[in-house]
Backbone atoms as SQL, in Angstrom:
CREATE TABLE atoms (id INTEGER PRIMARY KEY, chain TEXT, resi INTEGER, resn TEXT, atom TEXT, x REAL, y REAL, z REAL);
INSERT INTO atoms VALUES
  (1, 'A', 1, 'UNK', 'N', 144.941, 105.934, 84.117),
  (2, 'A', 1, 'UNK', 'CA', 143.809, 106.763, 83.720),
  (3, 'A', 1, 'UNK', 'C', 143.046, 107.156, 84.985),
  (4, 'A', 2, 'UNK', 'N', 143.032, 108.470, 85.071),
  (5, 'A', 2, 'UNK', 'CA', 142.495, 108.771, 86.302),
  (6, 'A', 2, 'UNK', 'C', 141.043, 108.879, 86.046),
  (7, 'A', 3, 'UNK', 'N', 140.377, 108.505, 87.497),
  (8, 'A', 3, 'UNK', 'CA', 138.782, 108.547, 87.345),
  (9, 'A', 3, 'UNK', 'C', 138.007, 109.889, 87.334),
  (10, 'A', 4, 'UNK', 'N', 137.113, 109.742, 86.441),
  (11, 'A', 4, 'UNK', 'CA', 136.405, 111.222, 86.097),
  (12, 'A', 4, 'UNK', 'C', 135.355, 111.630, 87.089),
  (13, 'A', 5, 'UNK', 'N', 134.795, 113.342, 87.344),
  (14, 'A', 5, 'UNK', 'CA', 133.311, 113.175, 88.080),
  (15, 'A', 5, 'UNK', 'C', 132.641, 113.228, 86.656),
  (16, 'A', 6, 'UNK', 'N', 131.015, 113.204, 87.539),
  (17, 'A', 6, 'UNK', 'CA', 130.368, 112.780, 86.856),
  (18, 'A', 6, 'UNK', 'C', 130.244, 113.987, 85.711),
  (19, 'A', 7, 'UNK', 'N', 130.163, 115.382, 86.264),
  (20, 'A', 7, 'UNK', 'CA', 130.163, 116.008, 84.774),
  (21, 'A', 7, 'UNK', 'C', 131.594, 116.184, 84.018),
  (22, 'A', 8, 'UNK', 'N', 132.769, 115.571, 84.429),
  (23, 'A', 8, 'UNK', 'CA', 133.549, 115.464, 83.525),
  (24, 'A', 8, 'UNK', 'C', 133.189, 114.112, 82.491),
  (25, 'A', 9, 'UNK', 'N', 132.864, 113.085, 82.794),
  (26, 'A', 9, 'UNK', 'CA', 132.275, 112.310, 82.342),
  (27, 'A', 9, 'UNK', 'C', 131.034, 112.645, 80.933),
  (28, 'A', 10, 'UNK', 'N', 130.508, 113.465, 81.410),
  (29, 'A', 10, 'UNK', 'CA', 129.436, 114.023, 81.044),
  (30, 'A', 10, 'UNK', 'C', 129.834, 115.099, 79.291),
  (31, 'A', 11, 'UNK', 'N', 130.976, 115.636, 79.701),
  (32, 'A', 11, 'UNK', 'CA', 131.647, 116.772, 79.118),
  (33, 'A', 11, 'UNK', 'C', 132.387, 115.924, 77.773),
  (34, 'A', 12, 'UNK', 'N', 133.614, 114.735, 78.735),
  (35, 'A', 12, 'UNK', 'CA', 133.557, 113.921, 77.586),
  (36, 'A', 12, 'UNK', 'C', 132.614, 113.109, 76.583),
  (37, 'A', 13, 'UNK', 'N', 131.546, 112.671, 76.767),
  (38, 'A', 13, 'UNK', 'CA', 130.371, 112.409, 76.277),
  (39, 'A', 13, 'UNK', 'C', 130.662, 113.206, 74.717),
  (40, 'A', 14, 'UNK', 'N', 130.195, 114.814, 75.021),
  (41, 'A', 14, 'UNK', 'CA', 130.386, 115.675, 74.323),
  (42, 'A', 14, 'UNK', 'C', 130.982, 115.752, 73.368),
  (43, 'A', 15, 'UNK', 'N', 132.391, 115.393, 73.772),
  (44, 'A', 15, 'UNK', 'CA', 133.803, 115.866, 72.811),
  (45, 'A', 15, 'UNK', 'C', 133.761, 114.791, 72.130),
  (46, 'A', 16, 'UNK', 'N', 133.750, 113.459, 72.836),
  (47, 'A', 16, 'UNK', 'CA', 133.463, 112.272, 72.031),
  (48, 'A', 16, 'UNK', 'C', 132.218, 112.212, 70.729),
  (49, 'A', 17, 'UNK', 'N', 131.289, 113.115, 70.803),
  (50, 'A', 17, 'UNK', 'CA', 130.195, 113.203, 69.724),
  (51, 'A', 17, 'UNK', 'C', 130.477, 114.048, 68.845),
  (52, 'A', 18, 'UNK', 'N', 131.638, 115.357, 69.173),
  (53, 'A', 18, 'UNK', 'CA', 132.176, 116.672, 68.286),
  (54, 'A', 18, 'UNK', 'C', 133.092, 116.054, 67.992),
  (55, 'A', 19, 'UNK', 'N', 133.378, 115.884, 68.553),
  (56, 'A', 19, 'UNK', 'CA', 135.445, 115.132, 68.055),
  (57, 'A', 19, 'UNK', 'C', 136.135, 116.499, 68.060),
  (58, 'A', 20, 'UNK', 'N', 135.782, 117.401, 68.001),
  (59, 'A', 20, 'UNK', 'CA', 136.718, 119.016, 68.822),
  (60, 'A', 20, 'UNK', 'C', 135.893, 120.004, 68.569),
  (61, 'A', 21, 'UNK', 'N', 135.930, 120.792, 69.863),
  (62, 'A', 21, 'UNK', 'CA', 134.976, 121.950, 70.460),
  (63, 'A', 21, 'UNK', 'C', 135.476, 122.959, 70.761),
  (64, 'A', 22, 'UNK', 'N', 135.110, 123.993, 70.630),
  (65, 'A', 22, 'UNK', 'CA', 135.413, 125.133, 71.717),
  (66, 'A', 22, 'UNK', 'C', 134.220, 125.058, 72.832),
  (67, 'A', 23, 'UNK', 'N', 134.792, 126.025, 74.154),
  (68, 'A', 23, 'UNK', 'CA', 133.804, 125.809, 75.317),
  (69, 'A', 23, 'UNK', 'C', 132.525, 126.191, 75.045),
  (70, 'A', 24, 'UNK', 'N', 132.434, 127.113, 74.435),
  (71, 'A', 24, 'UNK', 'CA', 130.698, 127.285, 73.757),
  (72, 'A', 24, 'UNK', 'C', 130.156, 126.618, 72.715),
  (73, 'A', 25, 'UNK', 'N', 130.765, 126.011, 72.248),
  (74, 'A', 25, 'UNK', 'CA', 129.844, 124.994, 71.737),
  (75, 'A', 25, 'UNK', 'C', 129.641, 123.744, 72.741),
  (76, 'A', 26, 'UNK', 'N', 130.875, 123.176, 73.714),
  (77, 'A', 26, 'UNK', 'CA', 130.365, 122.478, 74.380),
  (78, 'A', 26, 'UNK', 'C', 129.152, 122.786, 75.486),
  (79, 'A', 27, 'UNK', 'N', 129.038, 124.330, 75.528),
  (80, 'A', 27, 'UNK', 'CA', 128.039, 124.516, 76.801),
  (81, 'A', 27, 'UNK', 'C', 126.879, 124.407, 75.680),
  (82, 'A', 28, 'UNK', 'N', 126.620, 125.113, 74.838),
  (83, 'A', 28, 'UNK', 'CA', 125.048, 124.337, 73.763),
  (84, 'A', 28, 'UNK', 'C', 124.809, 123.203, 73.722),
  (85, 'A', 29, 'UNK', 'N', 125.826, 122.429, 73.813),
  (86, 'A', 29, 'UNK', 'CA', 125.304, 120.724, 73.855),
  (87, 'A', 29, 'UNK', 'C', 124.836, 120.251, 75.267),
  (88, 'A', 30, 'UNK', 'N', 125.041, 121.347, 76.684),
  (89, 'A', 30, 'UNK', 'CA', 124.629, 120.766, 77.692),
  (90, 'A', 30, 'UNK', 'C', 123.127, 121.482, 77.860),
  (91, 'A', 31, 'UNK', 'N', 121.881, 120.636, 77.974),
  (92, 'A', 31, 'UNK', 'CA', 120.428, 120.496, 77.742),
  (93, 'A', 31, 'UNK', 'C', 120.311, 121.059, 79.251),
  (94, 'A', 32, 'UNK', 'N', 120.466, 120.363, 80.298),
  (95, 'A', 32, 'UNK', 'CA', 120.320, 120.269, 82.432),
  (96, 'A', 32, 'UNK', 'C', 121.236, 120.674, 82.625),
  (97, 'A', 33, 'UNK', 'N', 121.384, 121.843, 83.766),
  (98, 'A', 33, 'UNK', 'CA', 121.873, 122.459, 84.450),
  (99, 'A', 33, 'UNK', 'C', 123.724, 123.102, 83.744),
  (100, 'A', 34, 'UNK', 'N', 122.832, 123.700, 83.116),
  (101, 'A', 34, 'UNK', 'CA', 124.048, 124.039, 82.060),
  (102, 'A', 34, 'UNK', 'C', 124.899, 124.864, 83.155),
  (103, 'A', 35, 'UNK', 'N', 126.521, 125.111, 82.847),
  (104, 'A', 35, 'UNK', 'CA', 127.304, 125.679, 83.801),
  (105, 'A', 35, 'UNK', 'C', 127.614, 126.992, 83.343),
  (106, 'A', 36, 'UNK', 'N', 128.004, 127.565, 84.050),
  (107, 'A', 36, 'UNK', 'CA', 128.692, 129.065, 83.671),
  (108, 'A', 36, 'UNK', 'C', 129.812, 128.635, 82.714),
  (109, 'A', 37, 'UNK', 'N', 130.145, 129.529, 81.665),
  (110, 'A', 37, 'UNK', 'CA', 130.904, 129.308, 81.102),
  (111, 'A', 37, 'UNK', 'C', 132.392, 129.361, 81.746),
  (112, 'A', 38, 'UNK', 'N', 132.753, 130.082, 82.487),
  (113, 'A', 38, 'UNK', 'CA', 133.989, 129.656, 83.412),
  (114, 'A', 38, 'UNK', 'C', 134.082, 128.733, 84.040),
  (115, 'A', 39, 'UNK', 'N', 133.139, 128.167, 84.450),
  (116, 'A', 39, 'UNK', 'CA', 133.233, 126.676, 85.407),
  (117, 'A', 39, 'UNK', 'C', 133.336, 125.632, 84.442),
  (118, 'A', 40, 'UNK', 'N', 132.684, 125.893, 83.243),
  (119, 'A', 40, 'UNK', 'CA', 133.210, 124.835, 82.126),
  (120, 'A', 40, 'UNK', 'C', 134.387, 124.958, 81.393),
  (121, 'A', 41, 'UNK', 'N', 134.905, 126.158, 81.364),
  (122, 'A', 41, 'UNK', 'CA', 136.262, 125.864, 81.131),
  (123, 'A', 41, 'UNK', 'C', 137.655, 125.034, 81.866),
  (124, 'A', 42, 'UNK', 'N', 137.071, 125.562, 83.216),
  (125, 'A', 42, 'UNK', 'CA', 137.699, 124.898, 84.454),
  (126, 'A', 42, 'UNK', 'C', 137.573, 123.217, 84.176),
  (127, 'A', 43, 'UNK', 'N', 136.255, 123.096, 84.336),
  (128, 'A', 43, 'UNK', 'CA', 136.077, 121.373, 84.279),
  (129, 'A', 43, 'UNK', 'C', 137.185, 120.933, 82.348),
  (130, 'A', 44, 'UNK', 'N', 136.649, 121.484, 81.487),
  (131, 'A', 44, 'UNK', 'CA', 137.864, 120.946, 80.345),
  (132, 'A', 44, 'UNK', 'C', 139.053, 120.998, 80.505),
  (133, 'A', 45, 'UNK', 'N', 139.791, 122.153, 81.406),
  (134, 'A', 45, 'UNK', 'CA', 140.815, 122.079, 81.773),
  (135, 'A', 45, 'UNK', 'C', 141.509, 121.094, 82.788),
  (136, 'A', 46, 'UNK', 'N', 140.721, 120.736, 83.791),
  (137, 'A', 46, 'UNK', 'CA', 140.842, 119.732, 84.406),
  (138, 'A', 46, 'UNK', 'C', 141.163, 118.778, 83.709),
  (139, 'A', 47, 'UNK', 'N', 140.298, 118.133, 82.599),
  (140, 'A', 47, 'UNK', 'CA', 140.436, 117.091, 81.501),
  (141, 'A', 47, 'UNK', 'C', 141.498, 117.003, 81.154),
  (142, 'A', 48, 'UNK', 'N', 142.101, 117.910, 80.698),
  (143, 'A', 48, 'UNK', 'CA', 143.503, 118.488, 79.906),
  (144, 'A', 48, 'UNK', 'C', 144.729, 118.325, 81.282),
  (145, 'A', 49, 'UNK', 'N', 144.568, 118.496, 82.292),
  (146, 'A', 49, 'UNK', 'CA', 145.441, 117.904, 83.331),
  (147, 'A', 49, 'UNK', 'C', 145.493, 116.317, 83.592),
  (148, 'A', 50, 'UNK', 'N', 144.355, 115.935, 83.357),
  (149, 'A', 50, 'UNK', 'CA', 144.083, 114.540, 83.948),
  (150, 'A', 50, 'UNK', 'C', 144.455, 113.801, 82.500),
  (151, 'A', 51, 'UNK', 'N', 144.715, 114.111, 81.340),
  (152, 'A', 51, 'UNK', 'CA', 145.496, 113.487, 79.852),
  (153, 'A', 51, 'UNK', 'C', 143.942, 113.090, 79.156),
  (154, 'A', 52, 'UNK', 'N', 143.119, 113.631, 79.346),
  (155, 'A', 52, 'UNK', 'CA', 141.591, 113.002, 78.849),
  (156, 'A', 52, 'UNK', 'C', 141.442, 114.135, 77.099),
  (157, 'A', 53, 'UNK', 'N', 141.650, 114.707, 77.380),
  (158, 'A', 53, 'UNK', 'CA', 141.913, 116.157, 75.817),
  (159, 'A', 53, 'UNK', 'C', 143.366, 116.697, 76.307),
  (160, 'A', 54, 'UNK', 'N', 143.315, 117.569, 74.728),
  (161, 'A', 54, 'UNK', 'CA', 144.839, 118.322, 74.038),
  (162, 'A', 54, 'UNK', 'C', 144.194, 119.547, 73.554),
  (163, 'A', 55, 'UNK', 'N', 144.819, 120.578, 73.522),
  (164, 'A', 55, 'UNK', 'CA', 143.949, 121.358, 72.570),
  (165, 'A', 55, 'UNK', 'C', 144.633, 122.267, 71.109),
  (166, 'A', 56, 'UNK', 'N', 143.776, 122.742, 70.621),
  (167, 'A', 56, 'UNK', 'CA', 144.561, 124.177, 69.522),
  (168, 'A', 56, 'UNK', 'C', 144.343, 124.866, 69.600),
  (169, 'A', 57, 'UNK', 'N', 145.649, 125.796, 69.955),
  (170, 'A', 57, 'UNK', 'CA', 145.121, 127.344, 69.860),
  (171, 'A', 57, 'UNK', 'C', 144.819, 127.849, 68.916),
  (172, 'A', 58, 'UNK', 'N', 144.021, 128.906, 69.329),
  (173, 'A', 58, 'UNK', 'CA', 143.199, 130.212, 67.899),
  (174, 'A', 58, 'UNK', 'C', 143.362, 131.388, 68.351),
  (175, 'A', 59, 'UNK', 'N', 144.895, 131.936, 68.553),
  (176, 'A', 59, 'UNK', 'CA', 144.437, 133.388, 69.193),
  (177, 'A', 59, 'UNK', 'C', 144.624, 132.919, 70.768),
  (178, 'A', 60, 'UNK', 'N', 143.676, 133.582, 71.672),
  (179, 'A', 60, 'UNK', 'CA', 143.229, 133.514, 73.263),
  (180, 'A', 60, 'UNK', 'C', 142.009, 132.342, 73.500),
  (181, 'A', 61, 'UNK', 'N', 141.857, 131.921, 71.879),
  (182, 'A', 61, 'UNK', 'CA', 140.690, 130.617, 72.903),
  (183, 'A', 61, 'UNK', 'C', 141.197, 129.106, 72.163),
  (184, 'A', 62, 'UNK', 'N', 140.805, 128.728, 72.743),
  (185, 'A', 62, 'UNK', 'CA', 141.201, 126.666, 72.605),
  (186, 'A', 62, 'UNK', 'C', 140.362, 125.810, 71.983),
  (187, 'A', 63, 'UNK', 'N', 140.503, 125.704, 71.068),
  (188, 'A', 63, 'UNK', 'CA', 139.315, 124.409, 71.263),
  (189, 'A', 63, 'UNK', 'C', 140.473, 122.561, 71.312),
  (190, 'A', 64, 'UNK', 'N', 139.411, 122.375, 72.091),
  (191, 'A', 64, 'UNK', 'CA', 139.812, 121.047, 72.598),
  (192, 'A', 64, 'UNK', 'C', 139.304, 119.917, 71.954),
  (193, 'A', 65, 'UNK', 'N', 139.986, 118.602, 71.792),
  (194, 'A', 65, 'UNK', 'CA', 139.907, 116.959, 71.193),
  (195, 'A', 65, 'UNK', 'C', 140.178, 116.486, 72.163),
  (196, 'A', 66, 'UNK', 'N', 138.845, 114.812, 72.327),
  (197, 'A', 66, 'UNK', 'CA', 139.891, 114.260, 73.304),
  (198, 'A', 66, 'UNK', 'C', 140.665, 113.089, 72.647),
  (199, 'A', 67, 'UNK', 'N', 141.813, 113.025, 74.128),
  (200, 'A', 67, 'UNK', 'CA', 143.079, 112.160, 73.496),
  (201, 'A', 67, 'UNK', 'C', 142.882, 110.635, 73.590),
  (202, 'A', 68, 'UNK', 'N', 141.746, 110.681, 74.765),
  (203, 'A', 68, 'UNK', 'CA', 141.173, 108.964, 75.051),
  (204, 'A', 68, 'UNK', 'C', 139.704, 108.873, 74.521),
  (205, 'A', 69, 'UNK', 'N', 140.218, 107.911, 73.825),
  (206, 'A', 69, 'UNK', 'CA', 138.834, 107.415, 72.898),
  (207, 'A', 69, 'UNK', 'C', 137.510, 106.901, 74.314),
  (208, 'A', 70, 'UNK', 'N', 136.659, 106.920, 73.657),
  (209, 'A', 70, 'UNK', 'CA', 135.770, 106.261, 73.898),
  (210, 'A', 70, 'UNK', 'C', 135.725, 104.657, 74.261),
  (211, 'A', 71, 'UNK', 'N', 136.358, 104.088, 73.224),
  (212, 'A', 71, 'UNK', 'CA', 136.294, 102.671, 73.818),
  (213, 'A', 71, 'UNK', 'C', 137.388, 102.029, 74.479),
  (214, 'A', 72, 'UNK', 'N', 138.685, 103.414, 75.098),
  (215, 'A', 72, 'UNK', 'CA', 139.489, 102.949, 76.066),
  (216, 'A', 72, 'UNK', 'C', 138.838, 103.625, 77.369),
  (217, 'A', 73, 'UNK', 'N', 138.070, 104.305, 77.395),
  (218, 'A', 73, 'UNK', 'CA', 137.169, 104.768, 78.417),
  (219, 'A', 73, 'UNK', 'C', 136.144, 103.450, 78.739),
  (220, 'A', 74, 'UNK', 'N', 135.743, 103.465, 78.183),
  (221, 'A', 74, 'UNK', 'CA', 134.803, 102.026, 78.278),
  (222, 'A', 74, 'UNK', 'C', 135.366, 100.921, 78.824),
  (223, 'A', 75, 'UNK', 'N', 136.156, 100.447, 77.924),
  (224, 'A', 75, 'UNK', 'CA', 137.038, 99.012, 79.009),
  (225, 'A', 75, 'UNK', 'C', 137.644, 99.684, 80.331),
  (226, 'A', 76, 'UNK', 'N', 138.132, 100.763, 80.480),
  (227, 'A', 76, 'UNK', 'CA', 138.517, 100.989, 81.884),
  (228, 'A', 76, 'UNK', 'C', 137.835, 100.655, 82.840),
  (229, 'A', 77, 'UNK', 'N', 136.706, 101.869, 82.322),
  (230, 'A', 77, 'UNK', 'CA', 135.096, 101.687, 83.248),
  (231, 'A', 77, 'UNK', 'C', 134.635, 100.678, 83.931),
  (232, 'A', 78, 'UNK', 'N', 134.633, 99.407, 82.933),
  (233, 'A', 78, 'UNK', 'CA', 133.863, 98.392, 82.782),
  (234, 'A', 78, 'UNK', 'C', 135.137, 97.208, 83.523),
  (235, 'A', 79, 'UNK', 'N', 136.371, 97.584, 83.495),
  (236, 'A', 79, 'UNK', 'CA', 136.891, 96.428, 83.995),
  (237, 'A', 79, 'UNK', 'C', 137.424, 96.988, 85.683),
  (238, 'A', 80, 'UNK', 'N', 137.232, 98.837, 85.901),
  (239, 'A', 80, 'UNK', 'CA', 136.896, 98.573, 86.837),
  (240, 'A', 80, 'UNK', 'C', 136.032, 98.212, 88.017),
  (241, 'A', 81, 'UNK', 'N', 134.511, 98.483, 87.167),
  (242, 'A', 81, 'UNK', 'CA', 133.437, 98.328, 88.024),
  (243, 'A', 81, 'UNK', 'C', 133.312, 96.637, 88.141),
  (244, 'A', 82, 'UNK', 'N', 133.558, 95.997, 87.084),
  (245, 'A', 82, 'UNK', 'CA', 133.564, 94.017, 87.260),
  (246, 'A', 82, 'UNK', 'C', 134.343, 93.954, 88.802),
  (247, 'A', 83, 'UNK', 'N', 135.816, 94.504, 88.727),
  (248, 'A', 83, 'UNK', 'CA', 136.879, 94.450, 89.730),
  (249, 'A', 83, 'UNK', 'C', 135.909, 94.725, 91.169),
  (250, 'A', 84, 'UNK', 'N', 135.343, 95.879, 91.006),
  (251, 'A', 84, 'UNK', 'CA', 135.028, 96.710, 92.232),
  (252, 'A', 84, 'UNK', 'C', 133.215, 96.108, 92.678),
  (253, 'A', 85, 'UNK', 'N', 132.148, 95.791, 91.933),
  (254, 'A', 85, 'UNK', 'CA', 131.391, 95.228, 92.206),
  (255, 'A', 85, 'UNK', 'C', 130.888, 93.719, 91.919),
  (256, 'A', 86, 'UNK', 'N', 131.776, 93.301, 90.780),
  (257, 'A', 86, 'UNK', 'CA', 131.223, 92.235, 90.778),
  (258, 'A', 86, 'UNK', 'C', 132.555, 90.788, 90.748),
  (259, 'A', 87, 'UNK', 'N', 133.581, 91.662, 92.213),
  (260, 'A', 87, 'UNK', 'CA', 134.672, 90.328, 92.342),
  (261, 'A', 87, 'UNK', 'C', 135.569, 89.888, 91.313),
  (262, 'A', 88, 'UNK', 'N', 135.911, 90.595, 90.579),
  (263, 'A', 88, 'UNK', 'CA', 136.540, 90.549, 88.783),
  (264, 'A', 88, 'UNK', 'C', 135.805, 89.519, 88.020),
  (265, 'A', 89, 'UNK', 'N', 134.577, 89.027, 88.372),
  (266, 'A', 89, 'UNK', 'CA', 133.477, 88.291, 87.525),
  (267, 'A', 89, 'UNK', 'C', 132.780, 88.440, 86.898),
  (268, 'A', 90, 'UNK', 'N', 133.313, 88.202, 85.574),
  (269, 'A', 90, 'UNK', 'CA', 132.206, 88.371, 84.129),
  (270, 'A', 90, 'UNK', 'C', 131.053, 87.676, 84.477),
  (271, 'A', 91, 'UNK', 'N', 130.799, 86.520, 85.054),
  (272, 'A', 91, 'UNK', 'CA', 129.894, 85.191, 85.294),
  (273, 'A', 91, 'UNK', 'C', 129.106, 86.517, 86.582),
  (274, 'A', 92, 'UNK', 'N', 129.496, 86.865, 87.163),
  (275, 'A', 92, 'UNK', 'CA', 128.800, 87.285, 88.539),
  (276, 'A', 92, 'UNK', 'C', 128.018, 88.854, 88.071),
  (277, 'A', 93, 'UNK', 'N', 128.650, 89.305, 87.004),
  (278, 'A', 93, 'UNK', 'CA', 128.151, 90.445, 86.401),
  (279, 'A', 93, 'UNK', 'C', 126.795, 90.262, 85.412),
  (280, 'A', 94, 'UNK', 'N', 127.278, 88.835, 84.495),
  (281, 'A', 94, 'UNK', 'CA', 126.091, 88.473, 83.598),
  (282, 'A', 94, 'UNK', 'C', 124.622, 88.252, 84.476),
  (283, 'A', 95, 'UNK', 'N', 125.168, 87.742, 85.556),
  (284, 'A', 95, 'UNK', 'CA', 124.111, 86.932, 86.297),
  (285, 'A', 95, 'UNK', 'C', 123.257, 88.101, 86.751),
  (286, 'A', 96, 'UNK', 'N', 123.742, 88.999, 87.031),
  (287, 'A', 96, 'UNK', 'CA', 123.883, 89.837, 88.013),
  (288, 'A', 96, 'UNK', 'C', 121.961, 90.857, 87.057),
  (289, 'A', 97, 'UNK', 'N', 122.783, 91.269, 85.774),
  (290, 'A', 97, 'UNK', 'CA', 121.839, 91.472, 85.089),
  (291, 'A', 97, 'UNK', 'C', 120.853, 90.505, 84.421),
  (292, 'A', 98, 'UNK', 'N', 121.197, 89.320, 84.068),
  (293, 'A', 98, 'UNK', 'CA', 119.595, 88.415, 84.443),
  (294, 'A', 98, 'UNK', 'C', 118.624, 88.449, 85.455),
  (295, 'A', 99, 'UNK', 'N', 119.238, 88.440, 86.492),
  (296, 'A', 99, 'UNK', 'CA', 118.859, 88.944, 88.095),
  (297, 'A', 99, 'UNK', 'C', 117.536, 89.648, 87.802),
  (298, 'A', 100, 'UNK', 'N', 117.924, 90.868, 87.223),
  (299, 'A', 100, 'UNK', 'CA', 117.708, 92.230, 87.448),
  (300, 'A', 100, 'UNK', 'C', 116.461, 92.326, 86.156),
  (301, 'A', 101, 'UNK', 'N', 116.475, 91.268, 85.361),
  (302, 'A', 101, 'UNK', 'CA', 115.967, 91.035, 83.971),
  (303, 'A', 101, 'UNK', 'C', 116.302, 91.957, 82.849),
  (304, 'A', 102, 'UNK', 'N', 117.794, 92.597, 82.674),
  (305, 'A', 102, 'UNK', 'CA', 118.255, 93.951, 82.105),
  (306, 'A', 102, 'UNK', 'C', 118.580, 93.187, 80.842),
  (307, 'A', 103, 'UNK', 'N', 118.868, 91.356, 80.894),
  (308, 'A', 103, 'UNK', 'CA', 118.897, 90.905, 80.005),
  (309, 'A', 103, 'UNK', 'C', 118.262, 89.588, 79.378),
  (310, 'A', 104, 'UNK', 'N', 118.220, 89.026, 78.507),
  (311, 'A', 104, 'UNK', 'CA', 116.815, 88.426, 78.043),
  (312, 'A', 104, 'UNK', 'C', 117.405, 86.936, 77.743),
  (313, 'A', 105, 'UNK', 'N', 117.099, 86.014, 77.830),
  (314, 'A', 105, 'UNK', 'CA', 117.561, 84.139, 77.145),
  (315, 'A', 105, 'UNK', 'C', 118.033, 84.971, 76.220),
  (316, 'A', 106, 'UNK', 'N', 117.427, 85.220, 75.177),
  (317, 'A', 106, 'UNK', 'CA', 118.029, 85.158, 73.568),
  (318, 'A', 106, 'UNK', 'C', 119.182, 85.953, 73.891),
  (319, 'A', 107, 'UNK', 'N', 119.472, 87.226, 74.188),
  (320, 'A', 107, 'UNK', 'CA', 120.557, 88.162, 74.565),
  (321, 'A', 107, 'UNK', 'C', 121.815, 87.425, 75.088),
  (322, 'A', 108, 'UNK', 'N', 121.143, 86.163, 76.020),
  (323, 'A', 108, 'UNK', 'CA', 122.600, 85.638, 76.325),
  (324, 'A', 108, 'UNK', 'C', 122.722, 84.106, 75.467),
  (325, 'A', 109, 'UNK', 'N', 121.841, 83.982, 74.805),
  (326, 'A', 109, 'UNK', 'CA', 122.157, 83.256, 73.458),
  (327, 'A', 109, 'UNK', 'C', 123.260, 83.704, 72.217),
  (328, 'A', 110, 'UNK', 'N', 122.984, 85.081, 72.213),
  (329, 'A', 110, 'UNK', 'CA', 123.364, 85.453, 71.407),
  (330, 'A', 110, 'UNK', 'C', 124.825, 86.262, 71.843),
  (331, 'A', 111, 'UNK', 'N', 125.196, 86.025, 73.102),
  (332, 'A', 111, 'UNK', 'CA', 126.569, 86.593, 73.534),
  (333, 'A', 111, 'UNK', 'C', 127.186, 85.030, 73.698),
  (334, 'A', 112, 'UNK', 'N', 126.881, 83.785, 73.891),
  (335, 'A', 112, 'UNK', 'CA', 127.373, 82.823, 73.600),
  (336, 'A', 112, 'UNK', 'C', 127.700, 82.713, 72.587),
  (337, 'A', 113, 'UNK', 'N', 126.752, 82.854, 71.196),
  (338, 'A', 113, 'UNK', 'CA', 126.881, 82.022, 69.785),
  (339, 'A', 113, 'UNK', 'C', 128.221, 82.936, 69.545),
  (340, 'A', 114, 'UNK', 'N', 128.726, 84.041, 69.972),
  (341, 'A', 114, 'UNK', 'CA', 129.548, 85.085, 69.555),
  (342, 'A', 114, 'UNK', 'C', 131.192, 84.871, 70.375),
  (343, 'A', 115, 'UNK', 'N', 130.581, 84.054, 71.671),
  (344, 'A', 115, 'UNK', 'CA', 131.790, 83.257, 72.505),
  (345, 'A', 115, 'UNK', 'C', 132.328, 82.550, 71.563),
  (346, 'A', 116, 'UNK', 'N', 131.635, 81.360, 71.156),
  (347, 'A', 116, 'UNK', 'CA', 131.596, 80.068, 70.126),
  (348, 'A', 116, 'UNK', 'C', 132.023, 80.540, 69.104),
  (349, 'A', 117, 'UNK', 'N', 132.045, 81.612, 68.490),
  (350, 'A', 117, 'UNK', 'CA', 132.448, 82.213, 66.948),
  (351, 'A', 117, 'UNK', 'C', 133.904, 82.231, 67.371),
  (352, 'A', 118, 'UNK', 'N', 133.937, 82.914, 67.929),
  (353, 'A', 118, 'UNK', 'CA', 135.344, 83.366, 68.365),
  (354, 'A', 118, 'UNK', 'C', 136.407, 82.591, 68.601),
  (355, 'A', 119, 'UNK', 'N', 135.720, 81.608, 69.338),
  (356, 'A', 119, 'UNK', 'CA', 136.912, 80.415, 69.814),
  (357, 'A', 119, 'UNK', 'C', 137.477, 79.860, 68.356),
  (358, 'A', 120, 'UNK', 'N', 136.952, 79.769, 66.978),
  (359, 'A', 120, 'UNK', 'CA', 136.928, 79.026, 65.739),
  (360, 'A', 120, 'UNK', 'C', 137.967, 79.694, 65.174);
């Protein structure tokens, strides 16, 4: 899975909330620095090279689905940033956001009691 920029990232967001678009509807859903509509076709197409959407034709225009969910985007993400900042450590990541106070006693009470469920 190749790594996204940030407004491809951004774009999937999108498709992930439509579940399939054409490019003008995805440019209405962008609020900041909305793109020309050719440069957003470009960036979905990119997507569509990189295996992230598929599309259907209608005629001369596309609308596009993507092919990677959301929550295989997510574990990628997430198991490469553990890898890349926090030493492949779940323990060094948790800490990391206590640190930071992003998370609370009870919060990691309650990601234990859910450790403990699990093991049963």
């Amino acid at each position: 899975m190749q790594k996204l920029t940030n407004k491809e990232e951004e774009i999937m967001h999108i498709l992930w909330k439509l579940k399939k678009a054409f490019v003008k509807e995805i440019q209405a859903e962008i609020t900041e620095d909305q793109p020309h509509y050719n440069t957003l076709s470009t960036i979905v197409r990119n997507l569509e090279e990189k295996k992230y959407v598929d599309h259907q034709a209608f005629g001369n225009t596309h609308q596009y689905f993507p092919i990677v969910t959301l929550e295989e985007y997510r574990k990628k993400f997430m198991n490469t940033a553990i890898e890349n900042y926090f030493n492949n450590s779940y323990k060094n990541m948790v800490s990391f956001f206590a640190k930071e106070e992003k998370i609370s006693a009870n919060e990691l009470r309650e990601i234990l009691e859910m450790i403990e469920n699990k093991k049963d």
